[in-house]
LUMBAPA-410718 format. One record per residue (C-alpha): residue number from 0; chain; x negated, y, z negated; residue in one letter. Coordinates in steps of 0.1 Angstrom, whole numbers. Layout:
<nodes>
     n   chain       X       Y       Z   res
   NUM       A       X       Y       Z     A
...
</nodes>
This chain:
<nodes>
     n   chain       X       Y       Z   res
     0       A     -30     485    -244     X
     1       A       2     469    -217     X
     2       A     -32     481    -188     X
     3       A     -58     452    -199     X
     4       A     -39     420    -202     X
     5       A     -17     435    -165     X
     6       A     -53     438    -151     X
     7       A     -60     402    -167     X
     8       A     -32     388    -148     X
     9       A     -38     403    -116     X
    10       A     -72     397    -108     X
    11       A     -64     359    -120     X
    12       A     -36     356     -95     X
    13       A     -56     372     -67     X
    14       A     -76     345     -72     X
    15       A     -58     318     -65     X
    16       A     -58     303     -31     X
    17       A     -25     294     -11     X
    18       A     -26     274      20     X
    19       A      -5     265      50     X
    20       A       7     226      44     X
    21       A      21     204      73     X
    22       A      39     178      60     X
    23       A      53     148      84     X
    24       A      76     124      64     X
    25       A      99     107      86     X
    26       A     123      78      71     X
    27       A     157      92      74     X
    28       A     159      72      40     X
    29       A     167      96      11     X
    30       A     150      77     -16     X
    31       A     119      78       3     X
    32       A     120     115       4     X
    33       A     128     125     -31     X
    34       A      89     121     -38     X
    35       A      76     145     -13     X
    36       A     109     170     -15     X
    37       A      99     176     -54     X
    38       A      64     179     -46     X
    39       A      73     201     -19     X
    40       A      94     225     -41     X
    41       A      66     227     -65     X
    42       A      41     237     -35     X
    43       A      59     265     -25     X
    44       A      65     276     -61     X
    45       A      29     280     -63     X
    46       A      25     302     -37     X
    47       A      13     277      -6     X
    48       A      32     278      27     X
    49       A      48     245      36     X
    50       A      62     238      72     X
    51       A      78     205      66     X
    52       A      91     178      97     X
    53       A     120     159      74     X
    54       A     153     144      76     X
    55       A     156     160      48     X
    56       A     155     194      38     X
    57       A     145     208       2     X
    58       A     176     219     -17     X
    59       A     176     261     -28     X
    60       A     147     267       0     X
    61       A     163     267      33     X
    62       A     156     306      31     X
    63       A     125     306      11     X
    64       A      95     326      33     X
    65       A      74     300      25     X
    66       A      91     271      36     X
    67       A      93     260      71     X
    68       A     122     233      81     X
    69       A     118     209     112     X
    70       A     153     195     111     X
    71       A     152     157     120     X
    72       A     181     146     102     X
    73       A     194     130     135     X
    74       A     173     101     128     X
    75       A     200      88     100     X
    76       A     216      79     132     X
    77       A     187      50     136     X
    78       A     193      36      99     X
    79       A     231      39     102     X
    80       A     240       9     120     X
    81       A     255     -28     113     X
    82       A     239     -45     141     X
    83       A     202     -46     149     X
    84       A     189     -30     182     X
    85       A     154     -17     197     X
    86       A     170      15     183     X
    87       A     186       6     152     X
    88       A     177      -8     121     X
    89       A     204     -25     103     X
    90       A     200     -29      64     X
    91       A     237     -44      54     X
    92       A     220     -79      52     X
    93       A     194     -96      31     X
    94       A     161     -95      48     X
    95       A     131    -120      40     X
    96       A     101    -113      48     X
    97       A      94    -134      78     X
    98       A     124    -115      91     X
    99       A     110     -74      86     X
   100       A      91     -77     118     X
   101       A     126     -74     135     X
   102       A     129     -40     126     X
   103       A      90     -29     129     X
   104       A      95     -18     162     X
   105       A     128       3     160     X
   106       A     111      18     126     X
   107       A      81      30     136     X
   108       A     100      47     169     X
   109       A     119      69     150     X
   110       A      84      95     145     X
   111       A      78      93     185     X
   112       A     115     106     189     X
   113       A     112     129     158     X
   114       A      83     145     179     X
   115       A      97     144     211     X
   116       A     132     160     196     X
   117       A     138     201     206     X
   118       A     134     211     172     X
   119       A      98     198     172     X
   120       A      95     208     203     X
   121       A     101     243     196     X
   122       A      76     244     162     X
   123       A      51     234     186     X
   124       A      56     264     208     X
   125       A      53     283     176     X
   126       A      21     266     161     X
   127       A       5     279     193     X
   128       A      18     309     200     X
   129       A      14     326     164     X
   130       A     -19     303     162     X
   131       A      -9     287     131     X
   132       A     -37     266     116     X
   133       A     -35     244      92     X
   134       A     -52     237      57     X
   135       A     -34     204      56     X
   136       A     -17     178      67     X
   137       A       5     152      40     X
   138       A      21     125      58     X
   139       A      37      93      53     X
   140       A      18      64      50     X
   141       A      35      43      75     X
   142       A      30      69     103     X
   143       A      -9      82      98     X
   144       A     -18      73     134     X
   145       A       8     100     144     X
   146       A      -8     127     121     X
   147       A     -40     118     130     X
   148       A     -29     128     165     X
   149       A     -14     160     153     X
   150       A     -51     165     132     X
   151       A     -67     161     166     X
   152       A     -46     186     185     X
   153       A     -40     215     162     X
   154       A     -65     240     156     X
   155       A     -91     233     129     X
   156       A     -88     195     128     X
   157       A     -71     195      95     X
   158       A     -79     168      66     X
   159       A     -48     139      57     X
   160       A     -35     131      26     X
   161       A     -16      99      30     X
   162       A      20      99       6     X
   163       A      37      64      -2     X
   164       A      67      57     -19     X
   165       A      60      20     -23     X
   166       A      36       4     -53     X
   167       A       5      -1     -31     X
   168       A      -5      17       2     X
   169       A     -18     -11      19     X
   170       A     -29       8      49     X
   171       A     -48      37      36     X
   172       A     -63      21       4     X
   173       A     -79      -5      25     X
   174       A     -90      20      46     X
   175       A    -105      45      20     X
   176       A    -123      17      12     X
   177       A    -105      -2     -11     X
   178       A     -88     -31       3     X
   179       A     -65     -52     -18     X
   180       A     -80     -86     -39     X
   181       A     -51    -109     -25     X
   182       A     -58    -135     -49     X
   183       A     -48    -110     -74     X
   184       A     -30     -86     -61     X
   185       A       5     -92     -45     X
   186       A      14     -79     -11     X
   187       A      40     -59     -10     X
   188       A      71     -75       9     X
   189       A      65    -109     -20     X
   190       A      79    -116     -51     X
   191       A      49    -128     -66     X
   192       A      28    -111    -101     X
   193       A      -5    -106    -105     X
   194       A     -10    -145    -118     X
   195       A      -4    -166     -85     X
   196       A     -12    -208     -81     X
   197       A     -31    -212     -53     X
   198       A      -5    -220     -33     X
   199       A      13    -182     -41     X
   200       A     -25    -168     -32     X
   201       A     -24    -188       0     X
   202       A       9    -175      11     X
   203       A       2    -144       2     X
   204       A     -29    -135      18     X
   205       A     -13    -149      51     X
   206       A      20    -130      47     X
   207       A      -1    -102      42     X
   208       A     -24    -102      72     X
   209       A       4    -111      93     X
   210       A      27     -86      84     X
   211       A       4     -53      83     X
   212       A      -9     -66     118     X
   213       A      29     -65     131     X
   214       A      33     -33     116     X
   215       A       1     -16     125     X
   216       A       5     -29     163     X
   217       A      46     -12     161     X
   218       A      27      20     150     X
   219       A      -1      18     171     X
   220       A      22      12     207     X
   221       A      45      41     199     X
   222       A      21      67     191     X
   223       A       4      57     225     X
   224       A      37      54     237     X
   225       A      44      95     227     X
   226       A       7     109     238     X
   227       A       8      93     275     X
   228       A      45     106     279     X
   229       A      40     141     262     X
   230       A      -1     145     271     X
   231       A      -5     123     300     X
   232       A     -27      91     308     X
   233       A     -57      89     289     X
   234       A     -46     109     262     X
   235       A     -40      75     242     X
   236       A     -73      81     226     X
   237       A     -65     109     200     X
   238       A     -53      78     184     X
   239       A     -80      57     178     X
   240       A     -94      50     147     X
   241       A     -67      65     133     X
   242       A     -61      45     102     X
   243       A     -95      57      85     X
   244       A     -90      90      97     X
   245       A     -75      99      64     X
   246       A     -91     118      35     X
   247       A     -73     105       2     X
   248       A     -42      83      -9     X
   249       A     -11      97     -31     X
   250       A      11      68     -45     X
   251       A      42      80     -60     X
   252       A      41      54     -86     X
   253       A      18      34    -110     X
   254       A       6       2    -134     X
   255       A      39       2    -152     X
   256       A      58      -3    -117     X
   257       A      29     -24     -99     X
   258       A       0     -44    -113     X
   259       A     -34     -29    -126     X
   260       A     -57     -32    -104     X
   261       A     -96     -20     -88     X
   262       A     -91      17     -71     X
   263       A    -118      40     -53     X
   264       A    -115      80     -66     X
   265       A     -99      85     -35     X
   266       A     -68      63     -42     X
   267       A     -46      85     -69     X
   268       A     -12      71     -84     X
   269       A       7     101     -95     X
   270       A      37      83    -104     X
   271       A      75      92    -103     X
   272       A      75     128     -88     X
   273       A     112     132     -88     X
   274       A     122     131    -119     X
   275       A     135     158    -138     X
   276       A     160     166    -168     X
   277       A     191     154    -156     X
   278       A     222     176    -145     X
   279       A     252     176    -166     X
   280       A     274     150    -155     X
   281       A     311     161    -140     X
   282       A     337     158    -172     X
   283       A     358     127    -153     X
   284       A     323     107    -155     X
   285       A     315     118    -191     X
   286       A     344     111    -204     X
   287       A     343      74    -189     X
   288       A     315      68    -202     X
   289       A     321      86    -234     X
   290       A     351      63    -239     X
   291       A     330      30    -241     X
   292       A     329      16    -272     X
   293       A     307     -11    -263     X
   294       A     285       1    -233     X
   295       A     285       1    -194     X
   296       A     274     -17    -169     X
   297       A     259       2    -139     X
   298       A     259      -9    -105     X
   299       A     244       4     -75     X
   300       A     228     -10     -43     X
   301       A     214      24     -35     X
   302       A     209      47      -5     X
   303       A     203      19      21     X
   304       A     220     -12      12     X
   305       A     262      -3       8     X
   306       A     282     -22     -16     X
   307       A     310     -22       7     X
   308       A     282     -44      30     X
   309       A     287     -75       2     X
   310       A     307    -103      16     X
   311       A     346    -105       2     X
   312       A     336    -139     -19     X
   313       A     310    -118     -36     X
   314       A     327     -91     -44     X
   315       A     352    -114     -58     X
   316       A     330    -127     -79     X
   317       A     318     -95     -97     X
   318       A     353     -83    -102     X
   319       A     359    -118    -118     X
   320       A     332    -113    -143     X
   321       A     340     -77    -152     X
   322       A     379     -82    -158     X
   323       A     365    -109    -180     X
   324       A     340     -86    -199     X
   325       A     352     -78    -238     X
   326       A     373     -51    -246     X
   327       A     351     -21    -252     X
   328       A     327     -26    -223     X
   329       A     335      -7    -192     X
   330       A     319      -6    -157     X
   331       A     310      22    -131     X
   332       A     302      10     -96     X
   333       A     289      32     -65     X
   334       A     317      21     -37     X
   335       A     308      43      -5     X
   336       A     347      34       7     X
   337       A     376      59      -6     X
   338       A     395      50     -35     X
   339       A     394      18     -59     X
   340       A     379     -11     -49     X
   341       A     406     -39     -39     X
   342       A     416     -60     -72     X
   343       A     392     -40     -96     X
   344       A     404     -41    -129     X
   345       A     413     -15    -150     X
   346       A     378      -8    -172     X
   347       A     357      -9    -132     X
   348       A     356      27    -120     X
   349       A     343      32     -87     X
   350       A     328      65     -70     X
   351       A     318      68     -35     X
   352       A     286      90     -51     X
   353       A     269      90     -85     X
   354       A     241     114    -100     X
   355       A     219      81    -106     X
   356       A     198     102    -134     X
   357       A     225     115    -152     X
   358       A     241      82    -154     X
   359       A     214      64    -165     X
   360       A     206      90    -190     X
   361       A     240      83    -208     X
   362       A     235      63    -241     X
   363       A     261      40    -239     X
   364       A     244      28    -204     X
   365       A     235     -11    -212     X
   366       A     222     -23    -181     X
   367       A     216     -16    -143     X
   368       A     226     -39    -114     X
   369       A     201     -25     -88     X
   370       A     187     -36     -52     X
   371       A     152     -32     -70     X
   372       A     142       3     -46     X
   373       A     112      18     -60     X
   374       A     131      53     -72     X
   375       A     161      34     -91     X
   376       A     133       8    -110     X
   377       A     115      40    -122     X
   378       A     147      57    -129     X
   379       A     157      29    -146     X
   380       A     124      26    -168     X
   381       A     123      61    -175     X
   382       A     158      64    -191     X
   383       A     153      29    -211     X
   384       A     181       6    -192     X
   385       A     172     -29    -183     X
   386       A     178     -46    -153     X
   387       A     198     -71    -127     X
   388       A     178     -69    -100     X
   389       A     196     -79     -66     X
   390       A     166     -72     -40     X
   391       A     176     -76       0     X
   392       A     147     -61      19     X
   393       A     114     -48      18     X
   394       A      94     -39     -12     X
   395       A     127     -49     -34     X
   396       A     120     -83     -40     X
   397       A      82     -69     -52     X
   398       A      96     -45     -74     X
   399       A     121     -72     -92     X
   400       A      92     -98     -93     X
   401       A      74     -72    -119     X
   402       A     108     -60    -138     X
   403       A     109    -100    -145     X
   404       A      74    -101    -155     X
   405       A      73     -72    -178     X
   406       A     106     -83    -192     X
   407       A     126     -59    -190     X
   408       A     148     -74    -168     X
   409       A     164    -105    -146     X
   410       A     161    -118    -108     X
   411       A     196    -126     -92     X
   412       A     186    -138     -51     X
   413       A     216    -122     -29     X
   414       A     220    -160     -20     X
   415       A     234    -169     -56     X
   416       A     259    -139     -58     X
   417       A     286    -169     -37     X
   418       A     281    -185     -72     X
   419       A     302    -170    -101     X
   420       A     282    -189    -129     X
   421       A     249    -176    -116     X
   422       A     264    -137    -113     X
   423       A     276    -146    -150     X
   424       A     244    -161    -165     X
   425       A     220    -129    -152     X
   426       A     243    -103    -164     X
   427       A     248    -116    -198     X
   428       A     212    -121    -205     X
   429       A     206     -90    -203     X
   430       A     235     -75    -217     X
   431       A     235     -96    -244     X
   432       A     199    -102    -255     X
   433       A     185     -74    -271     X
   434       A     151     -88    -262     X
   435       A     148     -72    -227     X
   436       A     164     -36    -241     X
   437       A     135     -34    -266     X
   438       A     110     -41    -240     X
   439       A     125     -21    -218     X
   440       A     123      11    -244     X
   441       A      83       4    -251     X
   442       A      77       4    -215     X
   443       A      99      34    -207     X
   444       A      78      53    -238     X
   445       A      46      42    -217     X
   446       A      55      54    -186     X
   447       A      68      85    -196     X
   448       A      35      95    -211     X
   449       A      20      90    -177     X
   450       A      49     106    -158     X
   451       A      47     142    -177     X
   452       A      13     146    -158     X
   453       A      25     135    -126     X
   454       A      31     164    -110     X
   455       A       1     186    -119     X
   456       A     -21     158    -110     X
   457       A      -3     157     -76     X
   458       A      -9     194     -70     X
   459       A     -43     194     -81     X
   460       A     -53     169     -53     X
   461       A     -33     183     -29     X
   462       A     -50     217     -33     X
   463       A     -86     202     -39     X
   464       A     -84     184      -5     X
   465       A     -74     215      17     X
   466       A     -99     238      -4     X
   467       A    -127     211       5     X
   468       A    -115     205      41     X
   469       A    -113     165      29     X
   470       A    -122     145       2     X
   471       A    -151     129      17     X
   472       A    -172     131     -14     X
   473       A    -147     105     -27     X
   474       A    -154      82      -3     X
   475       A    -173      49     -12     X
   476       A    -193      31      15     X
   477       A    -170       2      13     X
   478       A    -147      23      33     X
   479       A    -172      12      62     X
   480       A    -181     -17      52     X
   481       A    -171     -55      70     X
   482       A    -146     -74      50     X
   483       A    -175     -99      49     X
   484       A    -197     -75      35     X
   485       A    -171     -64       7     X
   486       A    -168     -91      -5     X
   487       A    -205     -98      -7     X
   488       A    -197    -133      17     X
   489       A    -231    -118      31     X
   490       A    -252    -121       3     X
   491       A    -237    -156      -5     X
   492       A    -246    -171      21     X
   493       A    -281    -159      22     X
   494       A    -281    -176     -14     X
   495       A    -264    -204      -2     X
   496       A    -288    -206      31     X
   497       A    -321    -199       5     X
   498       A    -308    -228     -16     X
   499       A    -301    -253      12     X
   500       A    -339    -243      28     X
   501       A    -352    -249      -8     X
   502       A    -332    -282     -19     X
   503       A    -345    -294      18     X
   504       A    -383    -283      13     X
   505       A    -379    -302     -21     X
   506       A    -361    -335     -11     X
   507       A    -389    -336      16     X
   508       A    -421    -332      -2     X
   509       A    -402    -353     -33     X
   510       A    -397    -384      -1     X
   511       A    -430    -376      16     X
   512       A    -441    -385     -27     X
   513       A    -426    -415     -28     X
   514       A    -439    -431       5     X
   515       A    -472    -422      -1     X
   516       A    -474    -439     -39     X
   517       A    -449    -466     -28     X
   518       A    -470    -477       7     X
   519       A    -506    -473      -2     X
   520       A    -507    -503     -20     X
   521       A    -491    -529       4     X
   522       A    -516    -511      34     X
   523       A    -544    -520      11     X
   524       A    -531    -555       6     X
   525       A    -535    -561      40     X
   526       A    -568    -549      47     X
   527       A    -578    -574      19     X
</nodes>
């Protein structure tokens, strides 16, 4: 009776195939991680051997068999400082977008010295040694050319799946053959929607080229850059073409954090990976925020961007504004300096960490002050609290631009936070306009319906690809076709062309018409 359904289970499981998983993610960034660390966990849960190149290792499985560790958390070094260098990038400041080709170059570094570290070094040695070969490789999106290289020189050539944790992959979708409409799409580093003036789609479709061709050419020069100095001369060609060489797209986010828009079957949003059911917070934090009678405000610049980084006179002015706050409404702010924050009143209490879930999770949370990163807006939207949205760099000021448009929340430029009134007039709206919490609660209900599949959807591409060896079945031919062909400019213009030729044949025979019926008669005049 116990015999059948064991026998059942058995000959199901041996039937189920694991795989060996190389995964490159290199930002020493922590909310760019959380993605693939979750997605990682859940890898090796099912069995599949994961030898993972991070700055950040997966909590509860340093001593897992399955799980390999290449420690890079040295990088954090190159994200750590105030001032900017060839070797540092410094994110204390506001950064427009015209200014984020500054830090290209330092940026896309960090994977060559990642590679060329001992601790890669040495997994190297073991890749050949125990002739490891891999079923797959997940990598970043920024730094494909790199695995491409890796694909090239491991055994077996092994299939990419490119990972972002922005809205859009710019780099891979375009090349899986679905580049981005820019009239109605907007690039990622702009604060535009989906409904642009001309002038917006103007701007926008330079900003883009420009910017992904600065990026592309950072990548490009220190991957060739790593395979002259590690390989030798000549070797720079395991990174050509390197873009396309990728099988299919993960984006760790979707329509209710970006803008619907036309995808290939290759190009998957799985959503929010990361979240989970929050931890219990620690009594001292429950109890604050317990004791609200009237709700809290929640402010956080996150993982990149410090509070302490905000000028004195701003700082001032947020501290003015909460001592002025009713009685009843209290205030918890993440402060990476020890103890209180200079002149914070008594309902402010300020932590040098915070369990962002659990916080948010509270009830009596009213409304977020964020930086507008991609993990705190879905966060945010899954727990229901609207938003204040202070971007500074990079895909923030994106992210805001859509929190506005869905209304769920309110755009405050870094440059008005020298203006009490300004600092005033965003956080009341929100706080006190019960508007943007309603709409806030109807989209967190849609997104959550989308984010309880996230995961399995996730795994079951990941494990499609390497069981396939590639997803090129998913490929459409616009993948190789010309931008001038995609957009049918080719066709056009033989239409255009066709037209022309016939509007010309027509305007000729209709003139030669006319001069014969208007000159006959005067020529036979003067034969008369």
């Amino acid at each position: 009776m116990i015999l059948n359904p064991l026998l059942v289970i058995l000959s199901v499981l041996s039937g189920l195939e694991a795989y060996k998983i190389l995964v490159f993610y290199p930002t020493p960034s922590y909310s760019h991680q959380r993605a693939i660390i979750s997605l990682t966990e859940r890898l090796v849960k099912d069995g599949h051997q994961l030898f993972v190149i991070s700055p950040n290792v997966v909590p509860g499985l340093e001593n897992h068999e399955n799980y390999t560790f290449i420690d890079v958390s040295f990088s954090y070094k190159y994200f750590s400082g105030k001032e900017q260098t060839d070797e540092n990038v410094n994110l204390q400041r506001q950064l427009s977008k015209w200014d984020i080709p500054v830090v290209f170059k330092p940026f896309a570094d960090i994977a060559r010295k990642q590679l060329i570290s001992d601790q890669y070094l040495q997994f190297e040695q073991r890749v050949r040694l125990e002739q490891i070969s891999f079923d797959l490789i997940i990598v970043e999106t920024f730094f494909l050319p790199f695995a491409c290289a890796m694909s090239r020189l491991f055994p077996g050539s092994p299939p990419i799946i490119s990972m972002s944790t922005l809205v859009v992959d710019f780099y891979a979708e375009e090349a899986l053959g679905s580049p981005p409409h820019l009239s109605f799409v907007p690039a990622v580093f702009d604060g535009f929607t989906d409904r642009m003036t001309l002038w917006q789609k103007l701007e926008n479709w330079f900003s883009h080229h420009y910017l992904m061709h600065k990026f592309r050419d950072g990548v490009e020069e220190s991957v060739k850059k790593y395979l002259r100095e590690t390989y030798g001369d000549g070797n720079e060609t395991l990174a050509e073409a390197c873009w396309t060489n990728v099988s299919l797209a993960m984006l760790a986010s979707n329509s209710m954090y970006f803008y619907p828009r036309a995808m290939g079957p290759n190009i998957i949003e799985v959503g929010p990976l990361h979240l989970k059911t929050p931890a219990p917070l620690p009594k001292h934090l429950q109890d604050w925020l317990d004791g609200a009678e009237k709700g809290v405000i929640y402010l956080s610049l996150g993982s990149n961007m410090k509070s302490k980084s905000l000028p004195v006179e701003v700082r001032a002015n947020f501290l003015k504004f909460f001592k002025q706050l009713p009685s009843g409404y209290r205030v918890l702010w993440k402060w990476e300096l020890d103890g209180a924050i200079p002149g914070q009143s008594d309902n402010i209490l300020a932590q040098k960490w915070l369990p962002q879930d659990s916080v948010l999770a509270h009830p009596k949370v009213r409304v977020f002050i964020t930086q507008g990163g991609l993990q705190s807006f879905q966060e945010t939207v899954h727990y229901g609290v609207p938003t204040v949205g202070i971007p500074w760099f990079g895909d923030q000021e994106c992210n805001v631009a859509k929190m506005v448009d869905a209304k769920i929340g309110v755009l405050l430029p870094p440059k008005e936070l020298t203006s009490y009134e300004k600092i005033k007039s965003a956080i009341e709206a929100v706080l006190y306009d019960e508007r943007y919490y309603k709409n806030m609660k109807r989209h967190s209900a849609i997104s959550r319906d989308f984010t309880a599949q996230g995961m399995e959807k996730a795994v079951f591409w990941v494990e499609h690809v390497a069981k396939y060896g590639g997803a090129s079945h998913l490929r459409p031919s616009t993948a190789d076709a010309s931008f001038f062909q995609y957009f049918c400019l080719d066709i056009l213009f033989v239409i255009l062309g066709l037209s022309s030729l016939l509007l010309f044949v027509v305007y000729s025979v209709c003139k030669l018409l006319i001069s014969i019926i208007f000159q006959t008669p005067q020529k036979k005049k003067k034969t008369s």
